[in-house]
PAKOL-270416 format. One line per 3 residues: number of its first residue (from 1); for each residue x negated, y, z negated of N, C-alpha, C, CB. Coordinates in steps of 0.05 Angstrom, whole numbers, plus 5000, padded with zeros to 4 digits. Glycine has a CB too. Layout:
# PAKOL-270416
NUM) X/Y/Z/X/Y/Z/X/Y/Z/X/Y/Z ~ ...
***
This chain:
# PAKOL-270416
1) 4278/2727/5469/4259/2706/5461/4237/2718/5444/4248/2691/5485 ~ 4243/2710/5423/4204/2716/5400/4183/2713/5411/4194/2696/5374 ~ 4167/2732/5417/4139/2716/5426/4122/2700/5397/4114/2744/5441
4) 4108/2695/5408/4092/2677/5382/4069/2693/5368/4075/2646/5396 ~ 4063/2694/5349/4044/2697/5327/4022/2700/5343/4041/2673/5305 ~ 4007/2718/5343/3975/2725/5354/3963/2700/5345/3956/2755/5339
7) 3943/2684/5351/3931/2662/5357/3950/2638/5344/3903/2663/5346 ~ 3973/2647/5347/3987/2617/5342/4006/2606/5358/4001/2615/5318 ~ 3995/2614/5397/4003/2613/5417/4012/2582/5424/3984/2625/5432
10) 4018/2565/5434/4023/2538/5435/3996/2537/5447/4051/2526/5452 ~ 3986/2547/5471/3964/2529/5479/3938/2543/5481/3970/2517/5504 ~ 3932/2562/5462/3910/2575/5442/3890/2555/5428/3925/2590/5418
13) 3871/2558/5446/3848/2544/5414/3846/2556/5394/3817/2541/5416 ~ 3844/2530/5380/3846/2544/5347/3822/2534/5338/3873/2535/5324 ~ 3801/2524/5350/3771/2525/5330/3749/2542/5354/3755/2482/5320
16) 3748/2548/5380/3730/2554/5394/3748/2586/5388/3726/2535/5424 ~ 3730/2606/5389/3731/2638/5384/3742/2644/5426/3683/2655/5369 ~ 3771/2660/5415/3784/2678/5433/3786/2693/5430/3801/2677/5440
19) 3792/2716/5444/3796/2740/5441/3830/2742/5438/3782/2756/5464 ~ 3833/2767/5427/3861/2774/5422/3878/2766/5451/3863/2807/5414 ~ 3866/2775/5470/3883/2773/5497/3867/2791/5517/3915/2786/5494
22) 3868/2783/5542/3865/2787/5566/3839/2765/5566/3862/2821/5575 ~ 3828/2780/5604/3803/2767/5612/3779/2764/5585/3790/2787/5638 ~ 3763/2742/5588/3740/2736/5572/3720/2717/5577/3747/2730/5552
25) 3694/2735/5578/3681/2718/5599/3656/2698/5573/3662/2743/5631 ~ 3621/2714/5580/3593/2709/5577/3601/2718/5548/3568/2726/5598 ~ 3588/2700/5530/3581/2705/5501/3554/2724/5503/3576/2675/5483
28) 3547/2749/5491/3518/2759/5486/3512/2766/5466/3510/2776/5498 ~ 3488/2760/5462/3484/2786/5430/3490/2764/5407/3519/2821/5425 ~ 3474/2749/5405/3489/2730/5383/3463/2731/5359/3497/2692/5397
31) 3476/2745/5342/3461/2755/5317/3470/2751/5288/3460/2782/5319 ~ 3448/2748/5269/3466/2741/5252/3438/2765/5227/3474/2696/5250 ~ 3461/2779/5219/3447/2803/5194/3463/2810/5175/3438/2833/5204
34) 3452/2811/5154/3479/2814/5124/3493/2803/5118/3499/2829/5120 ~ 3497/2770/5120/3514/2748/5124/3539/2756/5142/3523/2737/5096 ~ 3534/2769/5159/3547/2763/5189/3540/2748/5201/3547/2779/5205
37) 3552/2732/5217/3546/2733/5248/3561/2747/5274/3546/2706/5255 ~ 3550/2754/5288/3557/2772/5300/3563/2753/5328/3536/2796/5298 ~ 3586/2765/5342/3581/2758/5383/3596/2782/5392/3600/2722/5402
40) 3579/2783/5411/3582/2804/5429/3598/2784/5455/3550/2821/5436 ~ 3611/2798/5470/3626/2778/5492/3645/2797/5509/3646/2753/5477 ~ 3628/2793/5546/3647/2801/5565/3675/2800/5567/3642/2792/5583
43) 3690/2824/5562/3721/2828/5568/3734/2850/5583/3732/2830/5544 ~ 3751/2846/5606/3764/2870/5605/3799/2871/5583/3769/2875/5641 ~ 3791/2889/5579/3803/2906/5552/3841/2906/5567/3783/2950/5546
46) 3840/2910/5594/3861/2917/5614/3872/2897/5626/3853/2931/5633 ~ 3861/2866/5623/3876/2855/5646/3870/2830/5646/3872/2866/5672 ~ 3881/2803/5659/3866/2784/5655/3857/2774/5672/3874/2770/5644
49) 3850/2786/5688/3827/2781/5717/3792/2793/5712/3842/2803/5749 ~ 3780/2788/5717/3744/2796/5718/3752/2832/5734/3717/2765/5750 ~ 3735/2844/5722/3735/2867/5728/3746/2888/5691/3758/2866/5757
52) 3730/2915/5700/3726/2937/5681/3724/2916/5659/3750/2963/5678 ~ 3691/2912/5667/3681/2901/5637/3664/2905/5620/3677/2882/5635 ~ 3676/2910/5592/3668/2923/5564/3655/2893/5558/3697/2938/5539
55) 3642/2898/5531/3631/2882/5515/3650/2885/5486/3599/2889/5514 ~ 3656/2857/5481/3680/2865/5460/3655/2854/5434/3720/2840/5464 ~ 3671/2848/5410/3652/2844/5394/3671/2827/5371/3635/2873/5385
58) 3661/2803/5358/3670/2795/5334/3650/2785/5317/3689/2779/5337 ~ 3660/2784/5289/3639/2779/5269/3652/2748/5258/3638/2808/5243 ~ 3639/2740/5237/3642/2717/5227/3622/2706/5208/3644/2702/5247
61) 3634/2690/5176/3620/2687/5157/3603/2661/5158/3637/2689/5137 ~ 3623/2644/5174/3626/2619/5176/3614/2607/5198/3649/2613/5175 ~ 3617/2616/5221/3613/2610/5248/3650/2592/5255/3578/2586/5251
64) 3661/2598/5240/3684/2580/5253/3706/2609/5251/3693/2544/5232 ~ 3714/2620/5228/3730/2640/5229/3727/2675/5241/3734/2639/5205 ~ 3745/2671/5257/3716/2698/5267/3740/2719/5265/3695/2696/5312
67) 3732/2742/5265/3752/2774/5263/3744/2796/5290/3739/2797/5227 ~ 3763/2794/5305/3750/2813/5325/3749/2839/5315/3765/2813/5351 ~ 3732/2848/5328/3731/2878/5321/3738/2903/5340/3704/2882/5313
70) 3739/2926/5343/3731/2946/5369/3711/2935/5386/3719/2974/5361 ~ 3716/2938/5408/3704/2939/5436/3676/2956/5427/3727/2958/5461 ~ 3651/2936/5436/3629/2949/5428/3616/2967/5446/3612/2931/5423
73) 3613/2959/5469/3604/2973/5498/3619/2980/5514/3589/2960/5513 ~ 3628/3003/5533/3649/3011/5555/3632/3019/5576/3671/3035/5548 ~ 3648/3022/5603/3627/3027/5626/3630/3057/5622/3634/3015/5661
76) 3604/3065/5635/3587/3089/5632/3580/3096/5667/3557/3080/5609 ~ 3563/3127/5671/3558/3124/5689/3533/3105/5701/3560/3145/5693 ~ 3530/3091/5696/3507/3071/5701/3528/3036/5711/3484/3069/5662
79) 3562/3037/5706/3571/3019/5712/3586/3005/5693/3555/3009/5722 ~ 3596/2982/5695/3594/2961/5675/3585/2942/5661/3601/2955/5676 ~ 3593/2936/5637/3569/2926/5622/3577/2895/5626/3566/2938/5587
82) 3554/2890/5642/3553/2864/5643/3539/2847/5616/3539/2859/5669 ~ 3525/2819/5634/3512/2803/5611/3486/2811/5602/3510/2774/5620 ~ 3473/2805/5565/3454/2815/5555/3448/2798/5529/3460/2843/5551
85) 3439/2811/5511/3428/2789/5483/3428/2818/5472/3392/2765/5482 ~ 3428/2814/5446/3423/2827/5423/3395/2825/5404/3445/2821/5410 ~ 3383/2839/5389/3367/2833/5363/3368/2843/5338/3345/2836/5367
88) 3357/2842/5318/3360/2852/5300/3328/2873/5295/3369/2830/5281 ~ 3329/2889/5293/3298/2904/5298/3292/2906/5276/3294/2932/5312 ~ 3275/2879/5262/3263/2882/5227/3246/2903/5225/3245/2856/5214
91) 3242/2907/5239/3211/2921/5238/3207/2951/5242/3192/2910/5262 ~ 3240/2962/5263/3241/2988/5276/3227/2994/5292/3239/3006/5265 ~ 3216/2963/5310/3189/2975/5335/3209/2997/5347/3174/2946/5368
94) 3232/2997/5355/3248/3022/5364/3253/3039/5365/3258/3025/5366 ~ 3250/3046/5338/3254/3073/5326/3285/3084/5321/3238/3092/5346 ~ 3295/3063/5326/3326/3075/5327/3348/3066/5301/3341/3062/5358
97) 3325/3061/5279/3339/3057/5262/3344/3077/5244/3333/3038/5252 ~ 3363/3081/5229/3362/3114/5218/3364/3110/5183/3395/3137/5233 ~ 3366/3078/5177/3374/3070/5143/3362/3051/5136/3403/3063/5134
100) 3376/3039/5112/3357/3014/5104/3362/2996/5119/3360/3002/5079 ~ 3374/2992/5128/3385/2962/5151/3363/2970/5176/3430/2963/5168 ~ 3353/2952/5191/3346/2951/5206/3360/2948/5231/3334/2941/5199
103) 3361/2962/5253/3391/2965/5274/3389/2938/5284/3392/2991/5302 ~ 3413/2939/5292/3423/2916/5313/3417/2930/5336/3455/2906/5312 ~ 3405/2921/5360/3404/2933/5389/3410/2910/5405/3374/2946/5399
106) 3420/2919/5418/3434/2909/5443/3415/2914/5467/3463/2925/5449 ~ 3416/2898/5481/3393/2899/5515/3421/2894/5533/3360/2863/5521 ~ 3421/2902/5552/3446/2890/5568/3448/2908/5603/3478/2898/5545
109) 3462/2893/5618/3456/2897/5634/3473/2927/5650/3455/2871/5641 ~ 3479/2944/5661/3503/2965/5669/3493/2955/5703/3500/3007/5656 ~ 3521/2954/5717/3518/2951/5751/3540/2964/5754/3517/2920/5768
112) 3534/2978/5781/3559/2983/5797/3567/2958/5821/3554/3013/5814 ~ 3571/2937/5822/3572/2922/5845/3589/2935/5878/3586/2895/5832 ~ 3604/2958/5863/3623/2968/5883/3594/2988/5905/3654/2991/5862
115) 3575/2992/5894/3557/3010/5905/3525/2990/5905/3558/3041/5885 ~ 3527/2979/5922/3509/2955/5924/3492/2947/5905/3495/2957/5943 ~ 3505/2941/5882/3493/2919/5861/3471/2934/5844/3477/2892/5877
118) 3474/2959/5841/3447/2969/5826/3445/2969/5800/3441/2994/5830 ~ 3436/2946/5796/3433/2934/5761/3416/2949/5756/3423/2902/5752 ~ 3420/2962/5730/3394/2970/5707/3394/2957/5687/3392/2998/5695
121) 3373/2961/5663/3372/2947/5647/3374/2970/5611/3345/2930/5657 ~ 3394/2967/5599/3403/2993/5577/3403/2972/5555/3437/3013/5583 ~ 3398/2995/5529/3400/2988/5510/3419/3004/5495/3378/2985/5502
124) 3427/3005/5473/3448/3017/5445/3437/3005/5427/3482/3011/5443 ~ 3436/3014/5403/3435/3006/5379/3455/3014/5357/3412/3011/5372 ~ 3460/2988/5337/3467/3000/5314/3459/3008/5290/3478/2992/5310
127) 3480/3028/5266/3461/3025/5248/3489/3035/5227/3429/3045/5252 ~ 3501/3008/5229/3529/3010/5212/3536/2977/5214/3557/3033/5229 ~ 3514/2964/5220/3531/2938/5225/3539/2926/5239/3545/2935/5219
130) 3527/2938/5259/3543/2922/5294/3569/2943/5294/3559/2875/5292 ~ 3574/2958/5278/3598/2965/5282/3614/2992/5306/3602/2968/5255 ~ 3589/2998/5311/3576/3016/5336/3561/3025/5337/3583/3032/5345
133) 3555/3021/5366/3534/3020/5377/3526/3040/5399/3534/2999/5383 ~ 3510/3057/5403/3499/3076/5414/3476/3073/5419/3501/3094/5406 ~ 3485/3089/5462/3474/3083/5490/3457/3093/5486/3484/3089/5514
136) 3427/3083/5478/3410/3099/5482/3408/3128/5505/3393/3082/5485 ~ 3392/3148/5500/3393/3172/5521/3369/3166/5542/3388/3205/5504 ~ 3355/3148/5531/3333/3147/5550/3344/3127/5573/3304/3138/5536
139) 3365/3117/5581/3378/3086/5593/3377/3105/5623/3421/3070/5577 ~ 3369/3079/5638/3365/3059/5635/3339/3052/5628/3373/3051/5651 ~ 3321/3035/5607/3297/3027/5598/3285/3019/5616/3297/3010/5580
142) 3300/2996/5640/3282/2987/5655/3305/2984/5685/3267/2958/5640 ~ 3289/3007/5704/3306/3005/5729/3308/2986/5746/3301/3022/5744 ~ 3316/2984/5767/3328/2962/5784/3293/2954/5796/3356/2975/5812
145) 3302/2929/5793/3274/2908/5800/3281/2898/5823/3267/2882/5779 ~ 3295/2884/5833/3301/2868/5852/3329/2854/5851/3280/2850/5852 ~ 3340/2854/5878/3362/2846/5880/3381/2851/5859/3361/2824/5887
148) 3403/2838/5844/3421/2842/5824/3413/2838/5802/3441/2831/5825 ~ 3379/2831/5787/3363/2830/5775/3384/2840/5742/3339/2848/5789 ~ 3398/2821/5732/3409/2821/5710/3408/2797/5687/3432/2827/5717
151) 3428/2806/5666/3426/2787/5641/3410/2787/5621/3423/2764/5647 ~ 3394/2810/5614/3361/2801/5601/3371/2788/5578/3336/2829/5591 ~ 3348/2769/5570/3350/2744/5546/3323/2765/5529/3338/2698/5560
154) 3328/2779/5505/3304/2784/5490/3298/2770/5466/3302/2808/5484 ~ 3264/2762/5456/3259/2762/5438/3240/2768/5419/3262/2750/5439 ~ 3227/2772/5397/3210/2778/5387/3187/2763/5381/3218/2787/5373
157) 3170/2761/5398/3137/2745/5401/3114/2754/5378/3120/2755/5435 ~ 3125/2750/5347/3112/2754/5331/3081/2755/5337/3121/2740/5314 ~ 3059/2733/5350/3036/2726/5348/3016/2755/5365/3036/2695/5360
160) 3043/2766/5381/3026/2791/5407/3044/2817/5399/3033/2782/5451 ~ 3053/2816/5368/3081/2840/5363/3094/2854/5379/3076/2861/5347 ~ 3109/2844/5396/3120/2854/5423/3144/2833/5424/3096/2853/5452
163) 3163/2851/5445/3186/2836/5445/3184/2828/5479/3214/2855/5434 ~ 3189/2806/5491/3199/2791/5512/3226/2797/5525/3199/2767/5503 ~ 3228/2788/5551/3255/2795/5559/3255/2776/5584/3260/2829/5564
166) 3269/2758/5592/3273/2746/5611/3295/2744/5622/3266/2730/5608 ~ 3292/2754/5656/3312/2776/5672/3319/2760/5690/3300/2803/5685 ~ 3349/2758/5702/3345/2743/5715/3347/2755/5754/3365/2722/5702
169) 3331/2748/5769/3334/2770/5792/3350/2763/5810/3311/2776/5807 ~ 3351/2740/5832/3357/2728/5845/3352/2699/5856/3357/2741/5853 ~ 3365/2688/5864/3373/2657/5868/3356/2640/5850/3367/2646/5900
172) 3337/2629/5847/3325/2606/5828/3295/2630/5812/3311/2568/5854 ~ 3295/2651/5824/3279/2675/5812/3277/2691/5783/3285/2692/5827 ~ 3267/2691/5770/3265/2708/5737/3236/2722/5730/3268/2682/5709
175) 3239/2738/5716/3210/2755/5710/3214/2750/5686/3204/2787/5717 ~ 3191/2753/5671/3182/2759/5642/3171/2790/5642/3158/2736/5633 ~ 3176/2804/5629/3170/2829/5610/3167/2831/5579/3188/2845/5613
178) 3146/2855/5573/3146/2851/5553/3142/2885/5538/3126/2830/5550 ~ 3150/2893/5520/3147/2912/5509/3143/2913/5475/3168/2925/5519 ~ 3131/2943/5463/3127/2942/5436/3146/2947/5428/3110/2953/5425
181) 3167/2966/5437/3191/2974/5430/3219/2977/5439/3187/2989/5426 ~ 3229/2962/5461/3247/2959/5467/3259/2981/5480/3256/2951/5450 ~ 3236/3002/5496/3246/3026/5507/3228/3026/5534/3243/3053/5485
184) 3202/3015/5527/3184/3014/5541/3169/2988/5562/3172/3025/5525 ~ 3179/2966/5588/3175/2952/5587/3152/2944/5612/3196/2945/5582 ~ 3143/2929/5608/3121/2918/5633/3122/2889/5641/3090/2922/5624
187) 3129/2892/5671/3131/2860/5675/3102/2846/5674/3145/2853/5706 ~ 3101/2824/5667/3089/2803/5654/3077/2781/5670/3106/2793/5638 ~ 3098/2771/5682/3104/2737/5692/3129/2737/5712/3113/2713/5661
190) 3124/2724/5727/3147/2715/5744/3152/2683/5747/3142/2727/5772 ~ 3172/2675/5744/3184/2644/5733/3203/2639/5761/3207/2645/5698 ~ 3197/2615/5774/3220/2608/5792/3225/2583/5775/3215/2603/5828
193) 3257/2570/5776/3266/2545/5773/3284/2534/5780/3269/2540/5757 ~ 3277/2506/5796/3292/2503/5818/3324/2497/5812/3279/2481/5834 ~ 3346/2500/5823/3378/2492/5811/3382/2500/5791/3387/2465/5806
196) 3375/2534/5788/3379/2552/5760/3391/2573/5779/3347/2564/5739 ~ 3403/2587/5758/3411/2612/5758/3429/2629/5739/3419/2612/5777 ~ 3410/2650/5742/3432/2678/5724/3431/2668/5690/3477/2677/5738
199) 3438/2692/5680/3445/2686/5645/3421/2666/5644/3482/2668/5635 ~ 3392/2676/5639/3371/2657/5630/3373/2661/5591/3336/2669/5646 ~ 3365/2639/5577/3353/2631/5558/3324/2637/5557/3360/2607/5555
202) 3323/2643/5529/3282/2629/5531/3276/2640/5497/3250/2656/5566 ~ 3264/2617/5502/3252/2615/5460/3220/2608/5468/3272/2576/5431 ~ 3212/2620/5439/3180/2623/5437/3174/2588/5441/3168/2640/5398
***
């Protein structure tokens, strides 16, 4: 029997973005630099169950045609890479840009859940395009806060030039942090909201 054509599976969506194959979870990192747009998105690479999960990565001109690319993030000793956001660092508060492009960095979360849940909070940046990305040496940026304390949502708070990060900790629980450079952070604020959880949002 023929198998069928890579996305021209019988029961494959054909306008919502899949991955080639296996598990696929949390969209992150959704950026758009050089007339890209970029997503970053939970996968294991191995299998189609949750578990050993990378951050895969595809680009797109359109927002409708998208090209997957190499696997952006793999687990490290700090765990697997769970859920995170991306930015584009116009400015280089980071320092981790090394050309004319300003890097793409990644915030994201690494846990071992097998060794009681010890979320940190890591960054990578690029400076090719999203096209890889490297673990910062200083990771984890921001250590374990409380309970499984993951997902950070970052953004850039032009009016206080500092970037934001909203974490999510446990049950209806979130902190706000804030840093100048995305290496260095200080919590801020603490947010409860009731019938929430995990993978927070947040815009200026």
């Amino acid at each position: 029997m023929k198998m069928p054509e890579p996305y021209r599976e019988l029961l494959r969506p054909q306008f919502h973005f899949t991955a080639r194959a296996n598990w696929i979870n949390d969209p992150n990192g959704l950026v758009f630099q050089d007339g890209e747009y970029h997503l970053f998105f939970q996968r294991n690479p191995t299998g189609i169950k949750w578990g050993n999960i990378h951050w895969g990565h595809a680009v797109s001109r359109d927002l409708v045609h998208w090209e997957q690319l190499a696997d952006a993030l793999a687990p490290d000793e700090f765990g697997a890479m769970w859920s995170g956001s991306a930015v584009v660092d116009w400015k280089n508060t980071s320092g981790l840009g090394t050309g004319r492009q300003p890097p793409i960095v990644a915030i994201y979360t690494a846990t071992k859940p097998w060794a009681g849940k010890r979320a940190v909070q890591c960054i990578a940046a690029s400076n090719d395009r999203g096209r890889t990305l490297v673990k910062s040496r200083g990771n984890p940026v921001l250590p374990r806060v409380a309970a499984v304390n993951r997902d950070p949502k970052v953004i850039w708070h032009e009016s206080t030039g500092s970037w934001i990060m909203a974490l999510f900790l446990r049950g209806c629980d979130f902190a706000l942090f804030r840093s100048p450079n995305l290496r260095e952070w200080e919590r801020v604020d603490n947010v409860s909201m009731p019938r929430t959880g995990e993978c927070p949002d947040f815009f200026e």
